[in-house]
C-alpha positions in Angstrom: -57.6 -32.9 13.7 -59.1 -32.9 10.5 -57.6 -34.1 7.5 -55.0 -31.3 6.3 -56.6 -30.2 2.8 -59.9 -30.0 4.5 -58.3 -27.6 7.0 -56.8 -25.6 3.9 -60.5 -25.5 2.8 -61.4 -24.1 5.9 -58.0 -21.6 5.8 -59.5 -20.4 2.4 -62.6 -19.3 3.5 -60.8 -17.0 5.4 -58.0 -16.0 3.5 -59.7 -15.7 -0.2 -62.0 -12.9 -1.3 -65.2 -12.8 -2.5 -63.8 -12.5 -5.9 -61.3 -15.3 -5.8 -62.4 -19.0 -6.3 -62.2 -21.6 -3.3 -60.7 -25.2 -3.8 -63.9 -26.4 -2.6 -66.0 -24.2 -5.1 -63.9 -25.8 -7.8 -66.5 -27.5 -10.9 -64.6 -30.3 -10.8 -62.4 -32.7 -12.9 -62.6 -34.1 -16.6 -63.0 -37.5 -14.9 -64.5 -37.3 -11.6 -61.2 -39.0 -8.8 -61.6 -39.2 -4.8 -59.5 -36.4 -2.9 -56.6 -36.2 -1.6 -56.3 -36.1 2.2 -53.8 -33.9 2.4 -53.6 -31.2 -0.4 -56.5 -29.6 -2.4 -58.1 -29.8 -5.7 -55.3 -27.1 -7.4 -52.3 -28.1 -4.9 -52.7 -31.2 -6.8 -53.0 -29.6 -10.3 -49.7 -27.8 -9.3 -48.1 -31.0 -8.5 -49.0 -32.4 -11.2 -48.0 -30.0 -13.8 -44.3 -29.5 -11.5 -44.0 -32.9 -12.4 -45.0 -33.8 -16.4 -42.8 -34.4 -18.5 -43.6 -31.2 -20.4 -42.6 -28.7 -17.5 -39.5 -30.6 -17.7 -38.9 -29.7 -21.1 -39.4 -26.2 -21.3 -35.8 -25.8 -19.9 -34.8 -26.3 -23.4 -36.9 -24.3 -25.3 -36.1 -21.1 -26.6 -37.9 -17.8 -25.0 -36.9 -15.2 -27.5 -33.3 -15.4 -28.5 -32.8 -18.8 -30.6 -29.7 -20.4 -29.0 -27.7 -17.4 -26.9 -24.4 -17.8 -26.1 -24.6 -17.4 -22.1 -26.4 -19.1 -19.0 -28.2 -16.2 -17.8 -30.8 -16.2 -21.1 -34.5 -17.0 -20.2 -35.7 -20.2 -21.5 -39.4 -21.0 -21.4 -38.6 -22.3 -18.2 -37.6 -19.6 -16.2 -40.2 -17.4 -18.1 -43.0 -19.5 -16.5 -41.3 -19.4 -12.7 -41.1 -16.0 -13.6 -45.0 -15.4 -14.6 -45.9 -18.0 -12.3 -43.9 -16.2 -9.0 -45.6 -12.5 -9.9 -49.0 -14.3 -10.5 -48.9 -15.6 -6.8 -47.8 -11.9 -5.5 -50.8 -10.8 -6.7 -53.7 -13.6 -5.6 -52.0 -13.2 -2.5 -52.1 -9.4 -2.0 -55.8 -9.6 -3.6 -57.6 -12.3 -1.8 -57.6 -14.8 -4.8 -56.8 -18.3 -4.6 -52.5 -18.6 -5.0 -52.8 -22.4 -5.5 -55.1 -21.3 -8.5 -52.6 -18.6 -10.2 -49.7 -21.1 -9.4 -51.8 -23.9 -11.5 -52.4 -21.9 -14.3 -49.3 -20.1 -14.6 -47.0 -22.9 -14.4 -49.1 -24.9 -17.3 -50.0 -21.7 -19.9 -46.7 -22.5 -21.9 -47.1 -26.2 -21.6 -47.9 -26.3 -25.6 -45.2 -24.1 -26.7 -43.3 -25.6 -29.5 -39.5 -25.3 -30.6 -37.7 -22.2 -31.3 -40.0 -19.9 -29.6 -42.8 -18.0 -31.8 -40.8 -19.0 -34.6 -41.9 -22.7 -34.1 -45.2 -21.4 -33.6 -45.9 -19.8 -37.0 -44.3 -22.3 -38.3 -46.6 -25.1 -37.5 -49.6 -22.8 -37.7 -48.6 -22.8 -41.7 -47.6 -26.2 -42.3 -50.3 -28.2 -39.9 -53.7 -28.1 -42.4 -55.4 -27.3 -38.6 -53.6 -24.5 -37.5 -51.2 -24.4 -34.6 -51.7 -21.6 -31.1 -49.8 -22.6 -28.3 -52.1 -22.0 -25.8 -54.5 -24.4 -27.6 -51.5 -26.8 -27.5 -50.8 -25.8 -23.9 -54.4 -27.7 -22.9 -54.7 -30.1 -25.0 -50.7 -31.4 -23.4 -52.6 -31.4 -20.1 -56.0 -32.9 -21.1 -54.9 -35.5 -24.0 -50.7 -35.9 -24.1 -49.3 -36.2 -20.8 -49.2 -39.6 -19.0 -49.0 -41.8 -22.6 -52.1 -40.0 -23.4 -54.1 -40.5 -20.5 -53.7 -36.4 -20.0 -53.1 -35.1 -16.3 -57.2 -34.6 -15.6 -56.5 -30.6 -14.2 -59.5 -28.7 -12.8 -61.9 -26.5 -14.9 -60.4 -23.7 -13.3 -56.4 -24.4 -14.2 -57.9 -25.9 -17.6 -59.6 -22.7 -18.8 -57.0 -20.5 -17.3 -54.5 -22.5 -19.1 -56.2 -22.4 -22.5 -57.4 -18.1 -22.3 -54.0 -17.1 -21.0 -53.5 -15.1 -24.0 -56.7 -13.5 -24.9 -59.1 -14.2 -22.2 -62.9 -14.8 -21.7 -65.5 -13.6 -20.9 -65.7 -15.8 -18.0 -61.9 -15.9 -16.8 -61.6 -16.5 -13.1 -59.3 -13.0 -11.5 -56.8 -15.7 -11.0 -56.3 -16.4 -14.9 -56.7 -12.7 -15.4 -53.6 -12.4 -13.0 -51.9 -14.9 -14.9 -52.9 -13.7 -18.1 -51.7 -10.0 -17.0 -48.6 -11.0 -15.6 -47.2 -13.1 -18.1 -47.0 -9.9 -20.1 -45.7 -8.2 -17.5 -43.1 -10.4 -17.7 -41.8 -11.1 -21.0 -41.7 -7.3 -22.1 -39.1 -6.9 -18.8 -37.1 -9.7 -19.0 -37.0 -9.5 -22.8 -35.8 -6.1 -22.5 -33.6 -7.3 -19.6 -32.0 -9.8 -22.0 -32.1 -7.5 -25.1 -29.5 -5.3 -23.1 -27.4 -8.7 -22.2 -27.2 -9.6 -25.9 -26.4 -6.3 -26.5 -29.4 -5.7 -29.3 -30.1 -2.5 -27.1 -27.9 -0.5 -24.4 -29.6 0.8 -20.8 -29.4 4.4 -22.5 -31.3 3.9 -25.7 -34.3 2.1 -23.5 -37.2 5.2 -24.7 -37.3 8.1 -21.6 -41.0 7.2 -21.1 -40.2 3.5 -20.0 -37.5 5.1 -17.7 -39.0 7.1 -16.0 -42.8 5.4 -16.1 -41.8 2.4 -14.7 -37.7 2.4 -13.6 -34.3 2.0 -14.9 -34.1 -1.7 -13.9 -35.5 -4.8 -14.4 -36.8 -5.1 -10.5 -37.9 -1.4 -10.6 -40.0 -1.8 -13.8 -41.5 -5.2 -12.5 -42.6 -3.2 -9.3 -43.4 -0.6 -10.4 -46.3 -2.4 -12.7 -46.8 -5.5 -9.9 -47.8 -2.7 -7.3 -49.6 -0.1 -9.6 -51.8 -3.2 -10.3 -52.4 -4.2 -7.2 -53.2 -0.8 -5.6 -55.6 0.2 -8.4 -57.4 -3.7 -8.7 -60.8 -4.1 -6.6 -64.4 -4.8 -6.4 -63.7 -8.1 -9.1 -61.7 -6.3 -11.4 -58.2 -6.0 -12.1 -56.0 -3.0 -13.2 -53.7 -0.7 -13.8 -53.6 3.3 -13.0 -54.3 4.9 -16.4 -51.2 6.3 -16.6 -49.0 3.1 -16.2 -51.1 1.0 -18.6 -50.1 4.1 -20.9 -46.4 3.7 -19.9 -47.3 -0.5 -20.2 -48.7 0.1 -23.9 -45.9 2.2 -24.9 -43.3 -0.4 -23.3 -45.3 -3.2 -25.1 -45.0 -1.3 -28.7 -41.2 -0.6 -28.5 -40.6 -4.3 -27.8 -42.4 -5.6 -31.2 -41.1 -2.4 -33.0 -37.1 -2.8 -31.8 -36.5 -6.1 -29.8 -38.9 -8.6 -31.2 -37.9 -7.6 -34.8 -34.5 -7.3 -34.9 -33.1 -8.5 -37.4 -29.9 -9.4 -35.9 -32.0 -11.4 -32.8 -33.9 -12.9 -35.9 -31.0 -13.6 -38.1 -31.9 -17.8 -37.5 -35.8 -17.9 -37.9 -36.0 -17.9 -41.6 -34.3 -21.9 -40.9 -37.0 -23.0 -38.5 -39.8 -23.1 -41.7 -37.2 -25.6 -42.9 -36.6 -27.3 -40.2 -39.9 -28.1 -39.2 -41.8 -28.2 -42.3 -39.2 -31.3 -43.5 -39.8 -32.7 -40.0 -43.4 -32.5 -40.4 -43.3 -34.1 -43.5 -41.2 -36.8 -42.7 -43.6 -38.0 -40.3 -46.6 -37.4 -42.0 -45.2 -39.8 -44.5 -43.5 -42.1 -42.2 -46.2 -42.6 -39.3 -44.3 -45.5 -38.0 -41.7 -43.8 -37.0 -43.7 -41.6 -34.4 -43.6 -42.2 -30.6 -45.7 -45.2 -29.9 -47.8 -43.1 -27.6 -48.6 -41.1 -30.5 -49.9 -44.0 -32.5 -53.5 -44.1 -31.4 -53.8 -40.3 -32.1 -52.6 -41.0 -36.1 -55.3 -43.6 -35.9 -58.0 -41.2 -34.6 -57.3 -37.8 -35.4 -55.2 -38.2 -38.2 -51.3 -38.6 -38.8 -51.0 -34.8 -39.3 -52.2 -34.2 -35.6 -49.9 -36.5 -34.8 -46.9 -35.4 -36.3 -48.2 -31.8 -35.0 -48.1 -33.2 -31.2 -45.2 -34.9 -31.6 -43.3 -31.5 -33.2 -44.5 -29.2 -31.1 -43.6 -30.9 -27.8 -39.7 -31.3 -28.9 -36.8 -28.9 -27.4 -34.8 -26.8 -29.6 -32.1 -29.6 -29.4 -33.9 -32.2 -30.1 -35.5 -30.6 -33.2 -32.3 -30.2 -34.2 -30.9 -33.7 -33.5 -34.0 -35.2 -35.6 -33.4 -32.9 -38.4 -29.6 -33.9 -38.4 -30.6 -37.9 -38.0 -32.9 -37.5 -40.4 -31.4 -35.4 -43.5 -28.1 -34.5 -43.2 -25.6 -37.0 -44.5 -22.5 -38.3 -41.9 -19.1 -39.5 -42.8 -18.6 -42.4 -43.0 -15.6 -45.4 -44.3 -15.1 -48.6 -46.0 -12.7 -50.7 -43.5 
């Protein structure tokens, strides 16, 4: 028998498309590395990203709602099994690599910072370079992880990773699927926990999201995960007109009701605060950065520094620092 990942190569050449990308088609790695003998070239990206220490930490960063009093809110965590889980439904009913989709979609949030979007614009005004997360999200997996050795990913999971927002002109379909179903995700289960939090009731949902795409969370997710697969082909991937209409619509209600709430945005006016004190701090103390970090103060400036370091913290920890750092404890002569 042949060593296993060279019978998943072979396995691929059957199973994946003439549209979808084989392991062994990959361009390659950053830094050229022997193979593994038992998975391939993405199984290993996967593997890799599963186990960085920045997958670990999006379990405590906030998806939309900052801090929600409940279990069953979706962190950055479950968003990306979430994206990550529809991505593969769809390389697999396509003929694209799943391997590839899994990659990509568990690294695109990799770079997300604290707090949500809320960290994100925040950074984006106080760091002199500006501050996109899926920017961030590649340059965690090509400079940060491993004490700054980076995790050395494939082009494919790289580029997919860094154009999971706005794309390319040269996207592989399986960052397209990523790309497309992370949005599919986040207006559902936003909605999903907009109704949980009690910002919306099932009723006042708009009757052309009802009855375009379904009156649940698993209808509506369905509903758009098997309009796009029936109406994707011939190296192109879609939706029927009329459910990227009902899509659309679904997309502008969220930003017009759920992602400007003011009562689910009561908190972000503190995270400028927060962060831009943080950032500060750091910038002016460069000492007191991760030691990990010190080489990239040296190189790149204490600003990107105190940038990496910021954006890669929970919503706790932020929190934590802030408190260490500026508000004053109790404290007794014995």
């Amino acid at each position: 028998m042949d060593c296993p990942r060279r019978e998943r190569e072979k396995l691929e050449r059957m199973l994946i498309g003439p549209y979808g990308v084989r392991a062994e088609n990959s361009r390659g790695r950053l830094h050229p590395e022997e193979e593994c003998s038992i998975r391939t070239c993405f199984q290993r990206d996967v593997d890799r990203i599963t186990h960085s220490k920045a997958f670990r930490r999006l379990k405590h960063k906030t998806q939309v709602f900052l801090q929600p009093e409940g279990d069953h809110y979706r962190t950055r965590l479950t968003h990306t099994l979430e994206v990550t889980r529809l991505a593969r439904t769809v390389a697999r009913a396509l003929g694209l690599n799943e391997d590839l989709a899994e990659a990509i979609g568990l690294g695109h949030d990799l770079g997300h910072t604290p707090f949500g979007h809320a960290g994100e614009r925040a950074l984006n005004r106080i760091y002199e370079g500006g501050f996109k997360h899926y920017e961030q999200s590649l340059r965690v997996v090509d400079r940060l992880e491993r004490d700054g050795q980076g995790l050395n990913l494939c082009y494919e999971t790289r580029m997919g990773i860094l154009h999971h927002t706005y794309g390319a002109e040269d996207d592989t379909l399986e960052a397209i699927a990523v790309r497309l179903c992370d949005r599919i995700a986040y207006i559902n289960h936003d909605l999903d926990d907009s109704i949980r939090a009690g910002l919306l009731t099932a009723e006042a949902v708009p009757e052309q999201i009802r009855l375009g795409c379904g009156e649940r969370n698993s209808e509506r997710i369905n509903a758009f995960i098997s309009d796009l697969i029936a109406n994707s082909g011939g190296g192109e991937l879609r939706m029927s007109p009329q459910m990227q209409q009902t899509f659309d619509f679904f997309h502008r209600f969220m930003y017009s009701d759920v992602y400007t709430n003011p009562i689910a945005k009561s908190e972000e006016s503190k995270v400028d605060g927060i962060l831009e004190r943080l950032y500060g701090y750091y910038c002016t103390h460069p000492e007191k950065l991760p030691e990990d970090l010190h080489p990239i103060a040296e190189r790149e400036g204490v600003g990107r520094a105190a940038c990496d370091y910021i954006s890669g913290m929970t919503d706790g920890y932020a929190m934590e620092k802030y408190g260490e750092l500026f508000i004053p404890f109790a404290w007794s002569v014995k």
